[in-house]
C-alpha positions in Angstrom: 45.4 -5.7 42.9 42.4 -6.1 44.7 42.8 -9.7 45.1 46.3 -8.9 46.6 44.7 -6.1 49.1 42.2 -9.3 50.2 45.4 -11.8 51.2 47.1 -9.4 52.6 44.3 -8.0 54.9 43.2 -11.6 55.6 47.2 -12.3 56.8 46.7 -9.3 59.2 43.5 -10.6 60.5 44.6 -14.0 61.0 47.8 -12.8 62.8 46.0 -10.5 64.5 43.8 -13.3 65.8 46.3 -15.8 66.5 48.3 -13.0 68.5 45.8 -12.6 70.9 44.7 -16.5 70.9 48.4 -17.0 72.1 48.0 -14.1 74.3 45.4 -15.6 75.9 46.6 -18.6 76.5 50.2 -17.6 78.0 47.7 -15.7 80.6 45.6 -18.8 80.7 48.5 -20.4 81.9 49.8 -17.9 84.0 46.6 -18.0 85.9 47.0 -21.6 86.5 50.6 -21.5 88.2 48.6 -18.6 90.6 46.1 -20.8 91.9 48.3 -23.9 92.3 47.3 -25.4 96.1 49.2 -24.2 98.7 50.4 -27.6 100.1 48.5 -28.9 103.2 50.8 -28.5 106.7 51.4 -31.9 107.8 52.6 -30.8 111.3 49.2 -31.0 114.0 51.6 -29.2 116.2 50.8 -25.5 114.2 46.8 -26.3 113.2 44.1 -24.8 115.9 46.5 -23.6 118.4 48.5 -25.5 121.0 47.2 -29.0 122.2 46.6 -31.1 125.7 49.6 -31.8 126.7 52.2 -28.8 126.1 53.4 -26.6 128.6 51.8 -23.3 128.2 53.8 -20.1 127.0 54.4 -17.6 129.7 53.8 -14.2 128.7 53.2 -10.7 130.1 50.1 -8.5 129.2 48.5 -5.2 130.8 45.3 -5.4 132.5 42.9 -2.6 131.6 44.3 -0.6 134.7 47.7 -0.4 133.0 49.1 -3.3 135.6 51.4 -5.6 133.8 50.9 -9.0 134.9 52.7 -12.4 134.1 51.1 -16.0 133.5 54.1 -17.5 135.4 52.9 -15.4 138.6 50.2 -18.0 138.9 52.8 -21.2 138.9 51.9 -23.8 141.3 48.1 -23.4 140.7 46.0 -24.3 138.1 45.1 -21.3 135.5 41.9 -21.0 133.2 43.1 -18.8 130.2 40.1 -17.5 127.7 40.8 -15.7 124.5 37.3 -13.4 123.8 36.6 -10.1 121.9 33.3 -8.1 122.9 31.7 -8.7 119.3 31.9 -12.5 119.8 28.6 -13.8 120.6 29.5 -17.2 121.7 32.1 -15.1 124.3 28.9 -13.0 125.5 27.1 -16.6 126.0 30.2 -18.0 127.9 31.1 -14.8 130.5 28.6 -15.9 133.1 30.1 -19.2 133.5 33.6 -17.9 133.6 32.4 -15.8 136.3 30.6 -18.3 138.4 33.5 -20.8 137.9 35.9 -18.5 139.2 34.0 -17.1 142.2 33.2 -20.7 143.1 36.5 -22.3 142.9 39.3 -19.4 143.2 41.0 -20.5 140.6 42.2 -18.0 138.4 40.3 -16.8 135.3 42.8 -14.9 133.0 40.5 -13.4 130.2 42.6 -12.2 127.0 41.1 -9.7 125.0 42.2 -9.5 121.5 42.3 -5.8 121.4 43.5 -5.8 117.8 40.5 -7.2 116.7 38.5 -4.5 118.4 37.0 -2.5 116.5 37.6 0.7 119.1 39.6 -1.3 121.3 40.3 -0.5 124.7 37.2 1.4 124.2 35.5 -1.6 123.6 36.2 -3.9 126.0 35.1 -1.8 129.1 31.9 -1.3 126.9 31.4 -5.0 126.9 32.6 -5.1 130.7 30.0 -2.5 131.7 27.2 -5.2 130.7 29.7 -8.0 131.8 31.4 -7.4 134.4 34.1 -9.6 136.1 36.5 -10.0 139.3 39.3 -11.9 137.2 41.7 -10.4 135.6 41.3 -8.6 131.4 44.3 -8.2 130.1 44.7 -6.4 127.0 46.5 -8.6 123.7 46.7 -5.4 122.0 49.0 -6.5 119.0 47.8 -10.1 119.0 51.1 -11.5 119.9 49.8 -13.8 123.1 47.0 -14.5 120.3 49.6 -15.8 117.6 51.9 -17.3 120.5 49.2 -19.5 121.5 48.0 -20.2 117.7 44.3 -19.2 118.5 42.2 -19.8 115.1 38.7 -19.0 116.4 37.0 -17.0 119.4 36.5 -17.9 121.8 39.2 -20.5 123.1 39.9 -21.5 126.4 42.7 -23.3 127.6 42.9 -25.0 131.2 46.3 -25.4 133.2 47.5 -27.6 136.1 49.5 -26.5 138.9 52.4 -27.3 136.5 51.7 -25.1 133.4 50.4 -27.7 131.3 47.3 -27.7 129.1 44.8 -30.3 130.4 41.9 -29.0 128.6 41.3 -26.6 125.7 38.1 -25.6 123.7 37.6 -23.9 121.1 33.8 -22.3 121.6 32.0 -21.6 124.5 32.7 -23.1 127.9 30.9 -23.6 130.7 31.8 -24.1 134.4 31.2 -28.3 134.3 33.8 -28.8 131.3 36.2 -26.4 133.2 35.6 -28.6 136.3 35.9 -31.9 134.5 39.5 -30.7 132.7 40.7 -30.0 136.4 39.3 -33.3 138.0 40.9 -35.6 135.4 44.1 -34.5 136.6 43.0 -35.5 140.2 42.2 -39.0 139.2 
């Protein structure tokens, strides 16, 4: 009797144990198909926003004083568009030379805050234009669509136009007033 009591408690133990041996591997396995590689996008045209070359989205935004205002107002001239946010502090580093740029050449500045990513937004950006301030244009990408349309992966970016509406220069990073000048003058050569 007691000998029978011993098998059939060792049966229990070792189904018990391959039970959960087999548990753990169908989770083992489970595990695996969740962390297969997403596959790698073999199209450049969607990595790190749009490229040299392409004509440049229009879109429509509101300043901070509520104006709405269009990139296609500025067709026939060439455009510098930056993407920033206030807690960026390569876009701190980069402001001044936006400024200077503009005020030497005329040629627009557009600067696109990415009011989503703000952490009070509106609120914000006039902080930050307080300490910084500008004569070109803020407008306000407060749901992030101009910052999707234009497949921005990193703040800031800059993008420069020609009288066209094509990109002829874009960085991703700080600028300063030279590489805004030399985008502009290899179209003139």
């Amino acid at each position: 009797m007691m000998r029978l009591q011993r098998i059939v408690i060792g049966t229990l133990i070792l189904l018990l144990i391959a039970g959960l041996a087999y548990k753990g591997y169908e989770e083992y396995m489970m595990s695996l198909e969740e962390d297969k590689a997403v596959p790698i996008v073999q199209d450049e045209t969607v990595l790190g926003g749009l490229e040299v070359g392409q004509k440049a989205p229009d879109f429509t935004l509101n300043t901070l004083d509520g104006e709405s205002l269009t990139l296609s107002q500025y067709e026939g001239k060439p455009v510098v568009i930056n993407f920033w946010a206030s807690w960026c502090p390569p876009c701190r580093e980069e402001f001044p030379e936006l400024v200077s740029f503009e005020k030497a050449t005329t040629i627009p500045v557009l600067g696109v805050n990415v009011t989503k990513n703000e952490r009070r937004g509106k609120e914000d950006v006039e902080t930050f234009l307080d300490e910084y301030p500008v004569d070109f244009p803020i407008l306000l990408d407060e749901e992030a669509a101009v910052e999707q349309q234009y497949r921005v992966v990193a703040l800031p970016t800059t993008y420069v136009l020609d009288a066209t509406g094509v990109i002829v220069g874009k960085q991703t990073g700080p600028v300063d007033e030279a590489w805004i000048r030399q985008q502009l003058n290899q179209q003139t050569e």
